[in-house]
TORZA-448316 format. One record per residue (C-alpha): x, y, z. Coordinates in pm, whole numbers, plus 50000, padded with zeros to 5 digits. Layout:
BEGIN
XYZ/...
***
This chain:
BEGIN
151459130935876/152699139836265/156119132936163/155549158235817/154309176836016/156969182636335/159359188135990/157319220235901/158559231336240/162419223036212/162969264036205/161209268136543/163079239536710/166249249636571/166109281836725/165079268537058/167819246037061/170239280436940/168599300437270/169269270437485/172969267137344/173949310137413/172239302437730/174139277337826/177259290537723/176879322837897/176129303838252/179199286438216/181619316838109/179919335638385/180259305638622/184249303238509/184809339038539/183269335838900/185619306038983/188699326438873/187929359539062/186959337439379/190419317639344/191669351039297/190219364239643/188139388739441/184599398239444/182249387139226/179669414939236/181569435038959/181439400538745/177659392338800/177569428238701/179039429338395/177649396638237/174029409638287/175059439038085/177069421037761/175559421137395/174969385437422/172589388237680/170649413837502/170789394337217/169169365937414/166899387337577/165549396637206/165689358637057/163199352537348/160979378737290/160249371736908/159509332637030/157189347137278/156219367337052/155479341436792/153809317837067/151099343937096/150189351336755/149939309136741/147679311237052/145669340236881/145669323336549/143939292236738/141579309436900/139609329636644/139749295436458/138189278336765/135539311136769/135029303036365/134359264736437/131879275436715/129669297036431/131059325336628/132379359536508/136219354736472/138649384936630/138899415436439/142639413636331/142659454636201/141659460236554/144239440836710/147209453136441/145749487236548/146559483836925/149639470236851/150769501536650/149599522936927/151319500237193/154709504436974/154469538536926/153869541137322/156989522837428/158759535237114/158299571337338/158979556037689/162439544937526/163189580537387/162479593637734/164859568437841/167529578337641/167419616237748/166699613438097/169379581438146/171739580437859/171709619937827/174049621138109/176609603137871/176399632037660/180339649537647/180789684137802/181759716237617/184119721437351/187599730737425/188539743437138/187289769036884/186549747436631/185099722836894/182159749936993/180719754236601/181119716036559/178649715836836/176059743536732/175849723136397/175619687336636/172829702536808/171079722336517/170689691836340/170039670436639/166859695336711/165729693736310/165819657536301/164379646636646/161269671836588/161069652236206/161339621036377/158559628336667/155919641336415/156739615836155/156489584936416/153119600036548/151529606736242/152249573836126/151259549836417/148659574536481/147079570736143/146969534536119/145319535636435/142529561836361/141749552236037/142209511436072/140159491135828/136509486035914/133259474635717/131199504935819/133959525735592/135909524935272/139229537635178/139579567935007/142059565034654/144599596034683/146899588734430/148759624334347/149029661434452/151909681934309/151769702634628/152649676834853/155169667534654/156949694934609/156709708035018/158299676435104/160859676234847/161569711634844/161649716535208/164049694735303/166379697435073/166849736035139/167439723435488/170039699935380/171979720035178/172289750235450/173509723435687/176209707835436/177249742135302/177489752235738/179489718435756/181699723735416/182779753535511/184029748735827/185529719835759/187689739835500/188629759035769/189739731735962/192209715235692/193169751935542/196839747235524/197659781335542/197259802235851/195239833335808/196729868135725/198219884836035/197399853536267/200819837036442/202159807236257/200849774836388/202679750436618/203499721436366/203729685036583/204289650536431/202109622336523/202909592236358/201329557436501/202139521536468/201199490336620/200779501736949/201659533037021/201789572036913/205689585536812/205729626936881/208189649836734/208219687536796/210139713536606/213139732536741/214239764836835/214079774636417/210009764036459/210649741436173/210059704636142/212919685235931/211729659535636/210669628435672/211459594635445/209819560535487/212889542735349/215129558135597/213589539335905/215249515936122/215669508836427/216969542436612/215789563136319/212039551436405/210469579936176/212319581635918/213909624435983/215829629835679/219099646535740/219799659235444/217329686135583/218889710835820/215469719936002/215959679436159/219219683436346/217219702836601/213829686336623/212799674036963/210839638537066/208199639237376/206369613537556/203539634837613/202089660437384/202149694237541/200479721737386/199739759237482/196559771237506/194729798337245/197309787437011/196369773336671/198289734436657/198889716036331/198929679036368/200529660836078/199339626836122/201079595935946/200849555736000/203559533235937/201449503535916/197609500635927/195079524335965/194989547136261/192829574536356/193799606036584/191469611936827/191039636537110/187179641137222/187469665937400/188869691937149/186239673936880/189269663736702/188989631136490/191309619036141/192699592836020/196269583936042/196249565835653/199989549535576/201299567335251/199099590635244/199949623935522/196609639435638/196539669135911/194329685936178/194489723136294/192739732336592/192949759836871/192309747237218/190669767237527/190869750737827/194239747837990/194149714338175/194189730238527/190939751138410/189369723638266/190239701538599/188519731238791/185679735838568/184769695638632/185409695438985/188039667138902/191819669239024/192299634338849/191069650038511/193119651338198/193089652537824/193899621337610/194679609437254/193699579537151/193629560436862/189889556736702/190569526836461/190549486536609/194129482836448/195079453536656/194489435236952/196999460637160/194799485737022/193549498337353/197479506837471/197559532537203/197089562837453/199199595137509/198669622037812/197629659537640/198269689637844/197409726037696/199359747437963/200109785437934/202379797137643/205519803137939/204949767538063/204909751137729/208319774437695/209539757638047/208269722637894/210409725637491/213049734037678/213509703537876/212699678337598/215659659437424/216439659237055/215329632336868/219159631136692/220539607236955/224509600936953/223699563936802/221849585436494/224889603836461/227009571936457/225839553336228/225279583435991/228329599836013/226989632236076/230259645836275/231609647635865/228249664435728/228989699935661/224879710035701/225589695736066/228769712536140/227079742936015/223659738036271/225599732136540/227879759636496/225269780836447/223969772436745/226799775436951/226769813336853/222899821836952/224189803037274/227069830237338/224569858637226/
***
């Protein structure tokens, strides 16, 4: 019967044993990453550091406090059969389930405090760009609806089962239906709803409108097309025109693909970092070449996928130059950044690029200095010095030069 009944118990043991194994293993990576750094001449503060704050930790943390947990609901369970054996009045278990739902609800608040006060801070700053600032006012408009909701709804809940807990002296009261009710709570919310999704719907249509608005400048069109690791950037020319683009022609100088059967190609530029000018509506056509990507610049609230076969694009207007911004933050070492918002690889973290928004003369300065993506190998290997489209560009050119 012992040995039956240690069996009934294989669950508990097991996860002992699974606690003791994650503890185990994260003394000894913590205890090799120490040896390393020390071998290193490094210190180990930043090491102790960091293990104290990884998920498996946590996750150890919380295994312990459900078998703790457990242990005292055994204990409890023991005693009020020890109080039953004894002729005694057992414990009052809606009492106890009562305290317990006030006790959550209490630290449920202490960690929402937490969260502003502490993690608040973590919060990003301002929109820089136009779009950025309504994305915001939505953010926070539906932050404020749902955190009041949540507040009143968590109250009224614990606060309920702990008022009216079940007790001998009173009996519960059958409400099955009221049409009232239900139509407040249905009705109410989803007028909220909809006013938020219509907010959202149309200003996302703004966002992805393809065509600029009547008497507004032309957008800046820039290519950003990403592959395992790294963002490619092409800017148009001097005839503000990007040139086609064809999967099947790329190789290993043409990396994108430009078409040159296009005349708007022979001019288009390549850059290592994307410049923009500020208070000037960009277009960012966004392709992938071999998994999914994602464009993504917090800062501006800009966020898409880069989806292979399948173009998508992002028009926004930023702000902030990068001096103003670097000003604004009290940080000389501040800039903008692109990154890519998918896990695409394990290089994913190297797929960075440097964004500066500078005044409309310095991004003039900047175009001017960048090189053409047709390189002289390009032109080798497709012949171009016998492409009459080509001779005609570049004699074209050569005549705005002399004007």
């Amino acid at each position: 019967m012992a040995f039956k009944h240690i069996i009934k118990y294989k669950k508990f043991f097991s996860l002992i044993a699974m606690l003791l194994l994650l503890g185990t293993n994260l003394v000894m990576a913590q205890t090799t990453s120490s040896n390393a750094t020390v071998t290193d001449g490094g210190d180990t503060s930043a090491q102790s550091e960091g293990m104290w704050s990884t998920v498996g930790y946590y996750t150890l943390l919380f295994l312990i406090l459900c078998v703790v947990i457990a242990i005292l609901g055994k204990i409890f369970k023991v005693y009020d059969l020890t109080l039953q054996m004894q002729g005694k009045k057992g414990l009052n278990w809606n009492n106890v389930m009562a305290i317990g739902f006030i006790a959550f609800l209490a630290v449920g608040l202490i960690g929402v405090y937490y969260s502003f006060t502490v993690q608040g801070g973590m919060v990003m700053g301002d929109a820089a760009s136009v779009h950025g600032k309504t994305l915001d006012g939505m953010f926070w408009t539906t932050f404020l609806i749902t955190f009041v909701v949540f507040l009143l709804t968590q109250v009224l809940l614990f606060g309920f089962a702990f008022k009216y807990k079940g007790s001998d002296k009173r009996k519960a009261y059958y409400y099955p239906h009221n049409n009232t009710i239900e139509k407040i709570w249905t009705v109410a919310p989803a007028i909220v709803l909809t006013v938020l999704v219509v907010f959202g719907f149309l200003t996302w249509r703004k966002i992805t409108n393809t065509v600029d608005a009547k008497g507004e400048p032309a957008s800046l069109n820039v290519d950003i097309t990403g592959h395992q690791f790294a963002w490619e950037l092409r800017y148009p020319g001097k005839d503000g025109k990007l040139g086609l683009k064809n999967y099947k022609l790329v190789n290993g100088t043409n990396k994108l693909g430009v078409s040159y059967q296009d005349k708007n190609s022979f001019d288009d530029l390549q850059a290592d970092t994307l410049v923009i000018p500020v208070n000037k509506s960009v277009r960012l056509n966004i392709i992938a070449q071999d998994v999914i990507h994602s464009v993504y610049m917090p800062n501006f609230r800009v966020q898409i996928n880069a989806v292979p076969g399948l173009p998508t694009y992002f028009k926004f207007t930023p702000t902030k130059t990068t001096a103003e911004m670097r000003a604004e933050l009290d940080r000389t070492d501040f800039n903008y950044r692109l990154y890519c918002n998918k896990i695409c690889g394990g290089s994913h973290y190297n797929m960075q690029k440097l964004v500066l928004v500078v005044t409309q003369a310095e991004y003039q300065n900047w175009l001017e200095q960048q090189k053409p993506y047709l390189t002289d190998q390009i032109k080798k290997e497709l012949k171009l010095a016998d492409n009459p489209l080509y001779k005609q560009s570049v004699l074209k050119n050569r005549l705005a030069s002399n004007n």
